[in-house]
C-alpha positions in Angstrom: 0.0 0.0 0.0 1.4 3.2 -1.1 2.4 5.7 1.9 -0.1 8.7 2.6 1.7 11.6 2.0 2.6 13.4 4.7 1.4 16.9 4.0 -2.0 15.1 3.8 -2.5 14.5 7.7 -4.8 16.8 10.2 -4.6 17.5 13.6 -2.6 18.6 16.3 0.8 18.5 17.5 2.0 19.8 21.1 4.7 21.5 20.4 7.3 22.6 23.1 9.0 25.6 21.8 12.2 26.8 23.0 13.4 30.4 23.9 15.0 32.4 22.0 12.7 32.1 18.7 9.6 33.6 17.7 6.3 31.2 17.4 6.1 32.2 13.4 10.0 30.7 13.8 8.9 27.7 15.1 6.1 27.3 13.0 8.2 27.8 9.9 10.9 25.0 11.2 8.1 22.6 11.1 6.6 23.4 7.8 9.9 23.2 6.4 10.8 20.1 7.8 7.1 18.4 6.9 7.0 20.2 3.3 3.3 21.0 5.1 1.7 24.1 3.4 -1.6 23.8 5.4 -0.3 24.6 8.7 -0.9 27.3 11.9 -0.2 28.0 15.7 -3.0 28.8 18.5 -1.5 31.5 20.4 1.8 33.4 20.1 4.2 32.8 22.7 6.8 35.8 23.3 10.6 34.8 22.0 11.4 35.3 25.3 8.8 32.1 26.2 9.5 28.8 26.3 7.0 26.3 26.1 3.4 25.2 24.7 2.3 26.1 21.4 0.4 24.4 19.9 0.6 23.9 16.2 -2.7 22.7 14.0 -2.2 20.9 10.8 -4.4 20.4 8.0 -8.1 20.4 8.9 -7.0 21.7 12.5 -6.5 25.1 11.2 -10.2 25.1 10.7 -10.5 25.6 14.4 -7.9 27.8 15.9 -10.6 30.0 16.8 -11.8 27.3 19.3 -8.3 27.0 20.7 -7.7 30.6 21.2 -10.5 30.9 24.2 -8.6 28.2 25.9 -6.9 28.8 29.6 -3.8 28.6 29.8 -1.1 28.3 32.4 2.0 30.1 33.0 5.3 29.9 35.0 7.2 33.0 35.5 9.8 34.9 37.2 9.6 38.6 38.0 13.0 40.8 38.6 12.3 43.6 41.0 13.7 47.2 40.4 13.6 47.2 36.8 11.3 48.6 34.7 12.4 47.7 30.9 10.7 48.9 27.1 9.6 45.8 26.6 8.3 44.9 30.4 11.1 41.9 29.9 14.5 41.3 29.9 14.9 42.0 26.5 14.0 45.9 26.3 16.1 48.3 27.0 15.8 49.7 31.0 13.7 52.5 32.0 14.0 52.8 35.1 15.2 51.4 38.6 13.7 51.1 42.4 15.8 50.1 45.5 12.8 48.7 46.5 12.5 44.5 46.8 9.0 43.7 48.6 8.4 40.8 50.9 6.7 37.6 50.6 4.2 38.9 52.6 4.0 42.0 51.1 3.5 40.1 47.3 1.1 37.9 48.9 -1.1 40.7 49.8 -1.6 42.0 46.8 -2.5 38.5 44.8 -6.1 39.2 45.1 -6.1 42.5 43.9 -4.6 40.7 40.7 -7.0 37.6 40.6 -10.2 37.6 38.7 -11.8 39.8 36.4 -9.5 42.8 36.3 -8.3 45.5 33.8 -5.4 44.9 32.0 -3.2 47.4 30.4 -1.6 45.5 27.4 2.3 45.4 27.2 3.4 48.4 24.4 5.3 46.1 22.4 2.7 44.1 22.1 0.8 42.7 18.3 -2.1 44.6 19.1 -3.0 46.3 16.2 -3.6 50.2 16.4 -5.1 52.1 13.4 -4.4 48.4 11.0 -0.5 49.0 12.6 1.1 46.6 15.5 2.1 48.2 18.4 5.3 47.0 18.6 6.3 48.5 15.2 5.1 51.9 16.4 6.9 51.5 19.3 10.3 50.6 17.4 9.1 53.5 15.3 9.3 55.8 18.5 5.5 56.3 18.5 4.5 54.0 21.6 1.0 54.1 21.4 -1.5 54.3 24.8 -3.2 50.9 24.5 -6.6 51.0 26.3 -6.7 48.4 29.4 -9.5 45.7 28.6 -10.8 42.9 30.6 -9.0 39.9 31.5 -9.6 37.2 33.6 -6.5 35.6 36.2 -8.0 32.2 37.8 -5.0 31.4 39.9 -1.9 33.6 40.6 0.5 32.1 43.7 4.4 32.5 44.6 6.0 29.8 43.7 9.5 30.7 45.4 10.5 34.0 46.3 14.0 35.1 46.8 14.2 38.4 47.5 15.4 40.1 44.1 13.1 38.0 41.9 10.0 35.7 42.5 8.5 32.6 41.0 5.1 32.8 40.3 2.2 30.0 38.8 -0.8 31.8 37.2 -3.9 30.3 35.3 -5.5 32.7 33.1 -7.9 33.2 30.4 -7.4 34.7 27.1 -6.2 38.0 26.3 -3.8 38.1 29.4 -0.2 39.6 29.4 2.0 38.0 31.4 5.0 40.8 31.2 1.5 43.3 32.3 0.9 41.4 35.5 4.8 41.8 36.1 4.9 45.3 35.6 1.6 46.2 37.4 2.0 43.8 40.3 6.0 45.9 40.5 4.1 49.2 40.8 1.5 48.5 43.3 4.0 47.3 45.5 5.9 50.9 45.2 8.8 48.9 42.8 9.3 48.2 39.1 8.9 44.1 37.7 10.2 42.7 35.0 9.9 39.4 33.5 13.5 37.2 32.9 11.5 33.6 32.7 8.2 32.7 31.1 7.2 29.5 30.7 3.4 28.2 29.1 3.5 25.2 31.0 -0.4 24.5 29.5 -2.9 25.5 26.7 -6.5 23.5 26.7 -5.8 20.3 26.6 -1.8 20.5 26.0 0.9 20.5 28.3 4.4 19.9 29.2 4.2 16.2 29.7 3.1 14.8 26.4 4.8 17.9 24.7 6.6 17.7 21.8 10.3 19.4 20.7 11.1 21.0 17.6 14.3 18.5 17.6 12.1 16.0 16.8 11.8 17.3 13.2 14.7 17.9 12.6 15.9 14.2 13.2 12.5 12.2 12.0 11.1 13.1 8.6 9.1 9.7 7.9 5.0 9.3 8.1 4.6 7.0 10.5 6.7 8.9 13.3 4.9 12.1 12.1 1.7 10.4 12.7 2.5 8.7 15.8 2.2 12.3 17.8 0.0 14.1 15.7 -3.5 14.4 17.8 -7.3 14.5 16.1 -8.8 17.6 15.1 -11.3 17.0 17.7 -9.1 17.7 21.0 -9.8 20.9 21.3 -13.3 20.3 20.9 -13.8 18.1 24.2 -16.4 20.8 25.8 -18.7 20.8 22.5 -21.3 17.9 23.0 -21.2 15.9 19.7 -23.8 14.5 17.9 -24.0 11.3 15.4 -25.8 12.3 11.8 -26.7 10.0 9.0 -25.3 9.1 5.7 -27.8 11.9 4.2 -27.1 14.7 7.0 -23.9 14.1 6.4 -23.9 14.4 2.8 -26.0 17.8 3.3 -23.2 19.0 5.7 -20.5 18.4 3.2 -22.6 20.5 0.6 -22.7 23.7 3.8 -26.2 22.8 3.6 -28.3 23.0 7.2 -30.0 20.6 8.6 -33.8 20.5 9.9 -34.1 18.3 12.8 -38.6 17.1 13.5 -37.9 14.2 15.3 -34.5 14.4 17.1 -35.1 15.1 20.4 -31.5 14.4 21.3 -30.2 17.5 19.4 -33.0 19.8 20.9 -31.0 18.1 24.5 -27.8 18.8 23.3 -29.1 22.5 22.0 -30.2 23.5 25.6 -26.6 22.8 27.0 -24.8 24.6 24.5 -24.9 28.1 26.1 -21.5 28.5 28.1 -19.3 27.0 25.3 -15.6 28.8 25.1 -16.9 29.6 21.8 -19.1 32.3 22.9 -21.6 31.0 20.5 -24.5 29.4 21.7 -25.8 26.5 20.3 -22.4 24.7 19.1 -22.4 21.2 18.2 -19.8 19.1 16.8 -21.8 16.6 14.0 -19.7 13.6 14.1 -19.8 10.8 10.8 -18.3 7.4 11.2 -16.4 8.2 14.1 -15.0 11.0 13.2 -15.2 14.8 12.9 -17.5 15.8 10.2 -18.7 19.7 11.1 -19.1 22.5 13.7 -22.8 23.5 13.6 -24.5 26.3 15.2 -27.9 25.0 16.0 -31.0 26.9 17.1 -34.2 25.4 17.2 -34.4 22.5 15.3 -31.9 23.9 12.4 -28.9 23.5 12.8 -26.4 25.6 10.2 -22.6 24.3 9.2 -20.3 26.8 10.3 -16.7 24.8 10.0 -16.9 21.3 7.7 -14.0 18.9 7.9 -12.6 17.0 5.0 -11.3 14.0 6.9 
């Protein structure tokens, strides 16, 4: 049997990406190495970063979107004293402080940094501003004033502290700047914070422990071993209830036609829970054919509309 190509395989691969690069970097070593010209990532990581990114292959790349709402867990390390252009150690420095707080003194400021808050986004950051990103304006010498939005921070604890710096563990939702919660936890404790480690220890359903390195494609080029880590589409679909369709719904789906559900009352059941997916679109409902992914639909009523359809 002839071997499946290889730039013919969907799905996900965990990818652990080193410092020192960009994402687009990593993304770029991998679609060299695969000869994969269907290929994406779900969430920049700073070059500064190390760790999980995940990269979507294929069919995945249908549903980046769904991965971007994910929560995601950092490891970090703030220097105190030092404010820098960048808010890490790779900016040039601002300014300085004397000042190194407590434990107890970091401690009582967690909460004030925990939850919904408003986060001022770092200025070299890829926000765009007026179709430009702010980091080119800032190289530029026109730092723009970047509105603070809402983010949400689930989890944020000290780790290890050592008197200059401190190790901290944070869970947070999307949208969040990890070099912003350095720099504003610095200030409100009368200091400057930098970032000189960040690691993504999580995304969704990846992390660390089943991650993947970029070494690995440097040294395996074959199928099979490409296939042996590459994950389904449908991982980052776990929280979307899925429903079974026919041979002719399916067909319909393939065509982007909708489908008109009388007498299913097992989509009307998985309808009604479909209100707090990470989507933010209610109604979601992965229509699975043969065991595998066939479509996103966005169902209301007893219609439910093809929004995403996979060719797997």
């Amino acid at each position: 049997m002839p071997r499946k190509p290889k730039n013919d395989i969907s799905g996900w691969i965990n990818l652990n990406k080193p410092a020192g690069m960009t994402s687009n970097d990593a993304l770029m070593k991998i679609k060299r190495a695969l000869n994969f010209p269907k290929i994406g990532h779900a969430g920049t990581l700073d070059p500064l970063a190390s760790g999980i990114l995940p990269i979507a292959l294929g069919e995945a790349t249908k549903v980046v979107q769904y991965m971007m709402e994910d929560d995601k867990v950092y490891l970090f390390t703030v220097k105190w004293g030092e404010q820098t252009t960048t808010d890490d150690m790779e900016g040039e420095i601002m300014a300085s402080s004397d000042i190194r707080p407590s434990e107890d003194k970091i401690n009582a400021i967690l909460p004030d940094f925990t939850g919904e808050i408003m986060q001022k986004p770092p200025t070299f950051s890829a926000i765009k501003v007026d179709g430009q990103r702010a980091y080119d304006l800032a190289r530029a010498g026109q730092a723009p004033d970047l509105e603070a939005r809402p983010i949400n921070v689930y989890e944020l604890a000290i780790v290890e502290h050592r008197g200059a710096d401190t190790t901290f563990r944070a869970i947070c939702g999307k949208g969040t700047y990890v070099r912003s919660l350095a720099r504003d936890m610095g200030l409100a404790l009368g200091t400057y914070g930098t970032i000189t480690s960040l690691i993504r220890e999580a995304v969704g359903p990846f992390n660390l422990e089943n991650s993947i390195s970029l070494a690995f494609f440097e040294q395996n080029d074959d199928n099979t071993n490409l296939e042996s880590i590459v994950l389904p589409v449908e991982t980052v679909l776990d929280d979307i209830p899925v429903l079974a369709v026919t041979d002719p719904e399916a067909q319909k789906l393939r065509n982007g036609q909708k489908l008109t559900f009388v007498a299913r009352p097992d989509v009307q059941r998985l309808v009604s829970i479909g209100h707090d997916f990470k989507s933010g679109v209610p109604g979601l409902i992965l229509a699975s054919y043969r065991g595998k992914a066939l479509a996103i639909l966005e169902a209301t009523g007893v219609e439910a509309q093809p929004v995403r359809v996979f060719n797997l």
